[in-house]
N, C-alpha and C positions, 0 to 999 in steps of 0.2 A: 497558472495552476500551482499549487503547492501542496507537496503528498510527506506524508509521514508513515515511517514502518516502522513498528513494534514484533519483537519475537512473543512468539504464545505458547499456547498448548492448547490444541485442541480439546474441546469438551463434546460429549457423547452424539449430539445430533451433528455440530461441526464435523466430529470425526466420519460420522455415518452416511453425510452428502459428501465428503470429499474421499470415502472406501478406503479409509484408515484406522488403526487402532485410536483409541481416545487415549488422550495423553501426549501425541505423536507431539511431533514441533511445527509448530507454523509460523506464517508471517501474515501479521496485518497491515493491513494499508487502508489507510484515511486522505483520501484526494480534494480536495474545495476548489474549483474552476472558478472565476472571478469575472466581473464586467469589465470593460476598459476605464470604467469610474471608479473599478473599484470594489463593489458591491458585489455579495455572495451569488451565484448562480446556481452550482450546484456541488454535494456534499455525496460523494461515493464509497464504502466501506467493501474492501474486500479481505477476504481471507485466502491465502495459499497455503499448499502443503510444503515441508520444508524438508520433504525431501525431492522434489519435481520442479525448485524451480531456482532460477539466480538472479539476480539484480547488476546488472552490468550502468555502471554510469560514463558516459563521455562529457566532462567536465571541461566548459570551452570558457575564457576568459575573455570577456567583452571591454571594448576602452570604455573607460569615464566618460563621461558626456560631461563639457568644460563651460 
């Protein structure tokens, strides 16, 4: 899978489902899960409030395959 975040800003319904002023700051996220060939499976968008949440990554370094 491969995900991308973007900072936002909420807009008036965004803000209204997630019980926020409009305007506030958020983070989007764009997820694409993939087949083992390769091929798209599935395309998930979400949006967070950017004051409720953090993004913590554990970044493991794998060997080359030789």
């Amino acid at each position: 899978a491969q995900e991308t975040y973007v900072a936002a800003l909420l807009d008036r319904a965004e803000a209204r489902l997630l019980k926020a002023a409009p305007a506030s700051p958020a983070l989007m996220a764009e997820r694409v899960s993939y087949l083992g060939s390769g091929q798209p499976l599935e395309v998930t968008y979400s949006i967070m409030r950017g004051d409720r949440y953090q993004i913590v990554l554990d970044l493991t370094r794998h060997p080359l395959k030789k």
